[in-house]
KEBA-451717 format. One line per field, with one value per residue: residue number from 1; z, y, x of N, C-alpha, C in turn. Coordinates in Angstrom, 1 decimal, always signed. Example, Ala and Ser with C-alpha at 12.3 -4.5 7.8 and 13.67 -1.06 7.14 Angstrom:
2
pos c(1, 2);
n_c3 c(+7.8, +7.1);
n_c2 c(-5.7, -2.2);
n_c1 c(+13.2, +12.8);
ca_c3 c(+7.8, +7.1);
ca_c2 c(-4.5, -1.1);
ca_c1 c(+12.3, +13.7);
c_c3 c(+7.8, +7.9);
c_c2 c(-3.3, +0.0);
c_c1 c(+13.2, +12.9);
//
This chain:
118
pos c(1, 2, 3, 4, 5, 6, 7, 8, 9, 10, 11, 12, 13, 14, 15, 16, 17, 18, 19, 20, 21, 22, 23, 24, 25, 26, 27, 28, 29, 30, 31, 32, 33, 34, 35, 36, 37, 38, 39, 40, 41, 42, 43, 44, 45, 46, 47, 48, 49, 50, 51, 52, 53, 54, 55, 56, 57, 58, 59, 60, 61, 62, 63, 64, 65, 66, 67, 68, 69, 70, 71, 72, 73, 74, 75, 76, 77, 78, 79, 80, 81, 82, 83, 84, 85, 86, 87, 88, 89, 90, 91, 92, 93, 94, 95, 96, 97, 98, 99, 100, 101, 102, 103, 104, 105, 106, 107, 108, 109, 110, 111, 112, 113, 114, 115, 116, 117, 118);
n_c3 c(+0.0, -0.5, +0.4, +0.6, +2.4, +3.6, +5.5, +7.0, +8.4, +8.1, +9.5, +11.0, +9.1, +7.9, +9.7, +10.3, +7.3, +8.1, +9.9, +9.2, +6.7, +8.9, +9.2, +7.0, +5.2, +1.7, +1.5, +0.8, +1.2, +1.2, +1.2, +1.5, +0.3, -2.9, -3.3, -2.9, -3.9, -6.6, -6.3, -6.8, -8.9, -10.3, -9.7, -8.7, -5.2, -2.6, +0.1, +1.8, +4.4, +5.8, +8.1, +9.5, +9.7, +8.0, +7.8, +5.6, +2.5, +1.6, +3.4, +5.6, +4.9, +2.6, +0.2, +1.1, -0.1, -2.6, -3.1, -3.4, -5.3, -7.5, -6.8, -5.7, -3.3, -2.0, +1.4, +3.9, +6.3, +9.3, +10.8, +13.5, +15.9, +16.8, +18.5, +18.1, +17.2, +15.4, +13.0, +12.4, +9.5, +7.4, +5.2, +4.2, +5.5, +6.8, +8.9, +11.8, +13.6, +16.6, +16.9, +18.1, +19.8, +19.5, +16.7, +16.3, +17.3, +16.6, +13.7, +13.4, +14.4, +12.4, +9.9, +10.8, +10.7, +7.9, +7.1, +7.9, +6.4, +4.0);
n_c2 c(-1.2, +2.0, +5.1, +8.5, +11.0, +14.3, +16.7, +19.5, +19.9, +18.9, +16.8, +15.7, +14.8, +12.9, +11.3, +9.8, +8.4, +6.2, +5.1, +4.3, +2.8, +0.9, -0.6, -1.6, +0.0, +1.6, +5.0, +8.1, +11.5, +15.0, +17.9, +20.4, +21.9, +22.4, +20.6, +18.1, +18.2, +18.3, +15.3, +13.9, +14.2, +12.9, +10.4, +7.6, +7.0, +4.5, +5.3, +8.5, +10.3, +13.1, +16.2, +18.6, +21.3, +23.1, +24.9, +28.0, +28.6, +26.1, +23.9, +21.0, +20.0, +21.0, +19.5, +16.9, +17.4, +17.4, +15.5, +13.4, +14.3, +13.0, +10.2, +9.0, +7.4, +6.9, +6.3, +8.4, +9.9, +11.8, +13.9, +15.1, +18.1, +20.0, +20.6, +17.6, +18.1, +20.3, +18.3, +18.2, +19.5, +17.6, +15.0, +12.7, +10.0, +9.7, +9.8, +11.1, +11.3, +12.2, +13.9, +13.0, +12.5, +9.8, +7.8, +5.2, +4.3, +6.0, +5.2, +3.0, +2.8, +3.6, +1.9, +0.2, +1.4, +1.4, -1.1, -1.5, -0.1, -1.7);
n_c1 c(+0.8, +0.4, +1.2, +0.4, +1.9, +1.4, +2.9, +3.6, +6.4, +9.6, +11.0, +9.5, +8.1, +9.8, +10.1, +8.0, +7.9, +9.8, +8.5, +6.1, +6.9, +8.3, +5.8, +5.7, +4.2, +4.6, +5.8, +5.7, +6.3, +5.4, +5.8, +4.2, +1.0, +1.4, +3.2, +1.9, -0.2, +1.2, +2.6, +0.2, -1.1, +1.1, +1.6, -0.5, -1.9, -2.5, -3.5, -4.3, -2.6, -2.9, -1.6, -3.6, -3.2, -0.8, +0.8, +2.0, -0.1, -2.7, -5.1, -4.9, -7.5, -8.1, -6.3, -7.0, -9.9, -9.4, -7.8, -10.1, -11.5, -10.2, -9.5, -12.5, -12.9, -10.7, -8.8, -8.8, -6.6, -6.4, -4.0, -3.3, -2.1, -3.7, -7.0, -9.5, -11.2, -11.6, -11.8, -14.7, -14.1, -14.1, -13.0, -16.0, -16.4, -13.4, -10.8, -9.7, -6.9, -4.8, -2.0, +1.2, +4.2, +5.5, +6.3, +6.0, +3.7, +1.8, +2.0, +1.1, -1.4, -2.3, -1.7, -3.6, -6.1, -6.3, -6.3, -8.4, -10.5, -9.7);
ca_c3 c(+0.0, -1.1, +0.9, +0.5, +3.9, +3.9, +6.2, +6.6, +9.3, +7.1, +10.2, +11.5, +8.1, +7.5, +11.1, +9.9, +6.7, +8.6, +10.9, +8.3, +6.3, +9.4, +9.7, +6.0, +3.8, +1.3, +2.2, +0.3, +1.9, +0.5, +2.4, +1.0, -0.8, -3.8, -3.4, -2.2, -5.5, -7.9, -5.9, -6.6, -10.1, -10.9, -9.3, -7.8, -4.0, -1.8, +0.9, +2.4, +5.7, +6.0, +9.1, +9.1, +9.5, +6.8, +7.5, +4.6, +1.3, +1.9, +4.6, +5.5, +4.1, +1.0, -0.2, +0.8, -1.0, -4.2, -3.8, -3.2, -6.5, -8.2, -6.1, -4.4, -2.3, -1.0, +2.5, +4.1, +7.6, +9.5, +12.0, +13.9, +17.1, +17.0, +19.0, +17.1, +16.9, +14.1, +12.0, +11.6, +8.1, +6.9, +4.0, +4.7, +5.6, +6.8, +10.4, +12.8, +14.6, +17.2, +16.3, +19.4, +19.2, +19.3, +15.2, +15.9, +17.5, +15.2, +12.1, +13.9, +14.5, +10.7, +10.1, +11.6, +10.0, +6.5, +7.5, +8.5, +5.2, +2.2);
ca_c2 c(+0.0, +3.8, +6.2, +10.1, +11.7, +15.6, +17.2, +20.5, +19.9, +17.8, +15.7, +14.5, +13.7, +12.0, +10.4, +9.3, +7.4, +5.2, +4.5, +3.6, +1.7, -0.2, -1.8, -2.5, +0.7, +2.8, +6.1, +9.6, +13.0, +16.1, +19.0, +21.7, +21.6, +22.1, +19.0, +17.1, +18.0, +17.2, +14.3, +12.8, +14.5, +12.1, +9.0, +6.7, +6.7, +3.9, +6.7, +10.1, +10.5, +14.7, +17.1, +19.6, +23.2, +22.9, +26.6, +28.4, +27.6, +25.3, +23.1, +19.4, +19.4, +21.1, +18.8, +15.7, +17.3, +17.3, +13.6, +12.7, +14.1, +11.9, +9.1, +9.3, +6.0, +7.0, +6.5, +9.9, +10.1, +13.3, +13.9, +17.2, +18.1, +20.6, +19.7, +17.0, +18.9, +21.1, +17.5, +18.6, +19.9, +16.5, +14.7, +12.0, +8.5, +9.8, +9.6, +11.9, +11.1, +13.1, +13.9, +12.5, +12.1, +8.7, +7.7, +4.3, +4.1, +6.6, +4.2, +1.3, +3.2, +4.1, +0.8, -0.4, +2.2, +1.3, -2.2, -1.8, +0.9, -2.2);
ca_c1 c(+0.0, +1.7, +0.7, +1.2, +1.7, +1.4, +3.1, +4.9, +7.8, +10.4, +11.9, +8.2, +7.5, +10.8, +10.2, +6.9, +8.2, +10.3, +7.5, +5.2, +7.8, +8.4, +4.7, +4.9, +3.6, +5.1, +5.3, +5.7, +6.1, +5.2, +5.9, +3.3, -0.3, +1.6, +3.6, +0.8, -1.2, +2.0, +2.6, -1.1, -0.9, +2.1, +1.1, -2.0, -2.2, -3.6, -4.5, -3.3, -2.2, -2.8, -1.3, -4.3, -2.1, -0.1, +1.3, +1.5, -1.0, -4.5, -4.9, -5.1, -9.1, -8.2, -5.8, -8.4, -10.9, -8.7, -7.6, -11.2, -12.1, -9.8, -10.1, -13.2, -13.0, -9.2, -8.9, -8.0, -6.6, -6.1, -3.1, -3.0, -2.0, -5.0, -8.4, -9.8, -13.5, -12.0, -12.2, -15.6, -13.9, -13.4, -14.4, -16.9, -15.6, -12.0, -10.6, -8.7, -5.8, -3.8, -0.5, +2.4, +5.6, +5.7, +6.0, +5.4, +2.3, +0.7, +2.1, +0.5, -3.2, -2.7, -2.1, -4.8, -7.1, -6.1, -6.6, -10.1, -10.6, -9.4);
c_c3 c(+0.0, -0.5, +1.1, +1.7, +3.4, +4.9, +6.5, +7.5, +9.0, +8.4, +11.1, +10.6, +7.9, +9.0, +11.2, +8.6, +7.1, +9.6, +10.2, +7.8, +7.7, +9.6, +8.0, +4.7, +3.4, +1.3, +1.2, +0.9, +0.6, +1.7, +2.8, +0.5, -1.8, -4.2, -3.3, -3.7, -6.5, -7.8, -7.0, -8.3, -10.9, -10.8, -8.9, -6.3, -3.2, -1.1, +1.6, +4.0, +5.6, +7.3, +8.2, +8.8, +9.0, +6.8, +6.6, +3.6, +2.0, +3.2, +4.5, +4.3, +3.1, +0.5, +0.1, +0.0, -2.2, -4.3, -3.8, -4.7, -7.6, -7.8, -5.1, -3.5, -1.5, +0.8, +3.3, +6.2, +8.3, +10.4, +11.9, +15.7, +17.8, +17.7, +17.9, +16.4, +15.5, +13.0, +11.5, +10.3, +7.3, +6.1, +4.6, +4.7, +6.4, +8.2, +10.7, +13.9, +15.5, +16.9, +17.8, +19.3, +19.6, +17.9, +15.5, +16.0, +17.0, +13.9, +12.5, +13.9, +12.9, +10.1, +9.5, +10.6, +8.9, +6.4, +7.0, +7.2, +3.7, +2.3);
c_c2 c(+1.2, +4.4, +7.5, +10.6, +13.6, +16.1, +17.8, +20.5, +18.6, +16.4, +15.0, +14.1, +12.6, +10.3, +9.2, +7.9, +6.8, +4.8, +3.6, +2.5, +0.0, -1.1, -2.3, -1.6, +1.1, +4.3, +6.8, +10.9, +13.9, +16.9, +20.4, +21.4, +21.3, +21.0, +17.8, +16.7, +17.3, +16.2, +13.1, +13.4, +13.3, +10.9, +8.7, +6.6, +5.7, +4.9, +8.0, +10.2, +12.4, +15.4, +17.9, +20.8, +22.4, +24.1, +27.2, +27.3, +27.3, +24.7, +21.9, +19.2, +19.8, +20.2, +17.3, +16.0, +16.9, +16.0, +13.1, +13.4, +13.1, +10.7, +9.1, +8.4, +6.1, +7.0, +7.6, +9.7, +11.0, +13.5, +15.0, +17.0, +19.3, +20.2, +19.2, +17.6, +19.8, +19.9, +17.7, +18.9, +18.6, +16.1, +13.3, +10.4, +8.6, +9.5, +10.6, +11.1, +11.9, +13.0, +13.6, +12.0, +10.4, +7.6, +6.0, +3.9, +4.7, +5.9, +3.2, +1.7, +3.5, +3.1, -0.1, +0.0, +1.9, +0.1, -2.4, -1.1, +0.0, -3.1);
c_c1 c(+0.9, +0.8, +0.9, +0.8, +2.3, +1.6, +4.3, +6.4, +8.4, +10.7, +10.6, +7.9, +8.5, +10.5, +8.7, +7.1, +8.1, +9.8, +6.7, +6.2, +8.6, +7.2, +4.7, +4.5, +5.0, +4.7, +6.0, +5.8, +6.2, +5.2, +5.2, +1.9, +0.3, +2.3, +2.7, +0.4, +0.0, +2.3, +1.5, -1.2, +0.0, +1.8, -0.1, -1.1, -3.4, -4.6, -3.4, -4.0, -2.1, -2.3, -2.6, -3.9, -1.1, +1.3, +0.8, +0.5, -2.6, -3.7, -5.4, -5.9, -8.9, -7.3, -6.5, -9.4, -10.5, -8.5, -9.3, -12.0, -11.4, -10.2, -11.0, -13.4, -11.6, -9.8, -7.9, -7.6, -6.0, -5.4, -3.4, -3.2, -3.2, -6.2, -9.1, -10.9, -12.6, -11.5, -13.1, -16.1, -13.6, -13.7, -14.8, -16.0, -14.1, -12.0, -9.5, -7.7, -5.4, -2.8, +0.3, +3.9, +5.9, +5.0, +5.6, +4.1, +1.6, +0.6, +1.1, -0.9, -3.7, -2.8, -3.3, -5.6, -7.5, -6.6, -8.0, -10.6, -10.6, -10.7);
//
């Protein structure tokens, strides 16, 4: 399973790969919206792993909405260290995570998630 993870702070996302890649996925970072979109422009994604604040640009939900017009059955899952309630912006089907510094146990709930999602 290939999964494009969005998110803007290079050394959580890098720290994220090799989380994911240890249960098993393949993983992608993008580090911006615009990476996200040329990302998903260039290739097919299983599903996207989004940070909601992005910083600059869009945010998490805009770059789900965009994959879910291409692929509207993607499984989307939402990190952010933000209170979960502003998921409320999400697209329909997806899941919220908390963000924690502990990359394996977030890979392992993602996982999971993906799991339960094929």
């Amino acid at each position: 399973m290939h999964v494009l993870i969005v998110e803007n702070d290079p050394r959580d996302c890098e720290l994220l790969v090799h989380a994911l890649t240890g249960v098993g996925l393949r993983a992608t970072c993008a580090a911006t919206d615009l990476d996200a979109y040329a990302a998903m422009a260039a290739e097919p994604f299983d599903a996207l792993v989004t940070d909601i604040d992005l910083g600059a640009g869009t945010t998490g939900f805009d770059v789900a909405r965009q994959a879910r017009r291409t692929w509207p059955d993607l499984p989307v899952i939402y990190m952010t260290g933000l209170d979960l309630e502003t998921a409320r912006h999400a697209v329909a089907g997806s899941v919220a995570l908390p963000k924690s510094g502990d990359y394996a146990e977030l890979a392992g709930r993602i996982a999971e998630t993906l799991g339960r999602a094929r």
